[in-house]
Steps between C-alpha positions, in 0.01 A plus 500: 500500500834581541621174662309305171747685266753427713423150537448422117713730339797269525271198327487485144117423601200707281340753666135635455402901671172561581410823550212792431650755226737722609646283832837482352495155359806587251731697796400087667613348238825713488603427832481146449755546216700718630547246867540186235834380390355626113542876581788507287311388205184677346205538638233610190105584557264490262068613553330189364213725467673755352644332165247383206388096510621489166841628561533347860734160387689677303641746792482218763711226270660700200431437160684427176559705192218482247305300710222800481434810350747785600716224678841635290757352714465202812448681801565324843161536743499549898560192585843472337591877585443392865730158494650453812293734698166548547149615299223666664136403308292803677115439462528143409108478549455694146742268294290353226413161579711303193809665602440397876554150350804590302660688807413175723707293268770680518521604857489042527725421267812859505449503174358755246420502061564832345119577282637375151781293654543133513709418758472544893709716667589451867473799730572498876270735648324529821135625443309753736134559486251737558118623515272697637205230478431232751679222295220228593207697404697605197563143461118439549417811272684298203811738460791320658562140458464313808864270415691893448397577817622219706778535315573865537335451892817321623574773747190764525604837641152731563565862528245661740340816384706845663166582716612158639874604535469773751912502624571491105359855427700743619820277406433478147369907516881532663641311179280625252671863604795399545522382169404807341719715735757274348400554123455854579790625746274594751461443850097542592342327763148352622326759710359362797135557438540341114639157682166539725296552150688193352417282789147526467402524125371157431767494161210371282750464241826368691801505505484712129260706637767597790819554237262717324399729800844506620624645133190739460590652841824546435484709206277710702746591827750674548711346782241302660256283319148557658207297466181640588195286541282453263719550272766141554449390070315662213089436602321190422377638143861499404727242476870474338579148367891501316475811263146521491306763705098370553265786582101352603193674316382782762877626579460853477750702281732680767545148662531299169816788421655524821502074518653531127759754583602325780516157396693602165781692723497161713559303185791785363657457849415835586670665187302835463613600139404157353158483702430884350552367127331189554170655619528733213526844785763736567722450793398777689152358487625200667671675758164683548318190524731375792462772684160464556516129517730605803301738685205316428687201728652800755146607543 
């Protein structure tokens, strides 16, 4: 994978990821920027999942005062914000079929329309793509035009699932920590048991899944960061997806609190005060609930 971005990063070419949820597709599409002669210039990402259908064209091309309700001033969309450099469309798969055709046009012809405008703008911007979804059967399934993909297809790049990426494990557990020893001022380390752990945890939920155990441990230790088994991410009942904590019917209590505690001081980057006021307890509470959290893992 690494020789691909190497290879087409220099191009100007599109690029489609492929990848299951969590496999890093946006860290991919980074790395192409940052090894293409655009790393100067922007690189902008936008969810095409994430962002209503009926506000979608107006945040990819712009739109012009008046031209709908609460439009009070022309506002310039991603496409223009990212002239010269390069847009990242992540989850192209769940872009509404109608604007698939209006993106096609303008990835053909460099040019864009503001909504409410009248004339075309051009825009120089190299377009990376990604999704989660096998792009034929999603082409099959009705929710990506067939002519977007070939067009977005000029250079695929697939990004294998971590349980596939054995020799990629521990180095991205060694960045993940190093990053927050970093942010932090700290200088912990990987015990030699928790790279063991790490090595042969399937990592269900990839290369997110990883960051998050990394983080979670951290705020745990002391000087070194200790993974036990069994305990690698928060259990399969719970799942953390952005700012969103996801607890399964049948959790039980002690495990739905200690997954919410943990995961909220993971978000707060460990800060204890703000964790304490945002779950509505007293610090010393939280410091209480640590503590066993921590001989629960010594034990």
């Amino acid at each position: 994978m690494g020789r691909q971005i190497d290879d087409v990063a220099p191009t100007d070419a599109t690029v489609l990821i492929v990848g299951e949820s969590g496999t890093g597709k946006e860290l991919v599409a980074r790395a192409v920027w940052e090894r293409s002669l655009r790393a100067g210039a922007p690189f902008v990402a936008i969810n095409c999942g994430g962002i209503p259908a009926s506000l979608l064209e107006a945040q990819l091309f712009g739109h012009e005062r008046g031209s709908f309700t609460g439009a009070h001033q022309r506002t310039a969309g991603y496409f223009e914000t990212a002239h010269g450099g390069t847009l990242f469309l992540d989850e192209i798969t769940e872009m509404p079929l109608p604007m698939q055709t209006v993106l096609l046009r303008a990835l053909e012809e460099r040019r864009i329309r503001r909504v409410g405008g009248e004339a075309d703008i051009p825009v120089d911007v190299r377009v990376l793509a990604a999704t989660n979804r096998d792009p034929e059967q999603a082409v099959r399934s009705g929710l990506l035009r067939e002519d977007l993909l070939y067009r977005l297809s000029v250079f695929p790049i697939e990004v294998p699932p971590l349980r596939h990426r054995e020799d990629d494990i521990e180095l991205l557990a060694r960045h993940f920590l190093a990053k927050l020893n970093t942010e932090s001022g700290s200088h912990r380390r990987l015990s030699t048991r928790s790279l063991a752990v790490l090595r042969t945890y399937p990592w269900p939920g990839n290369v997110r899944e990883l960051k998050n155990a990394i983080e979670r441990a951290y705020i745990l230790s002391d000087n070194e960061v200790e993974i036990a088994p069994g305990e690698v991410s928060l259990r399969a009942a719970t799942r953390v997806e952005g700012n969103a904590l996801s607890i399964a019917l049948g959790t039980t209590l002690a495990d739905a609190q200690r997954d919410l505690i943990l995961a909220t001081l993971a978000q707060l980057r460990g800060d204890k005060e703000r964790t304490a006021k945002t779950l509505g307890i007293c610090l010393k509470t939280l410091y209480n609930r640590l503590q066993v959290y921590q001989e629960v893992r010594g034990g």
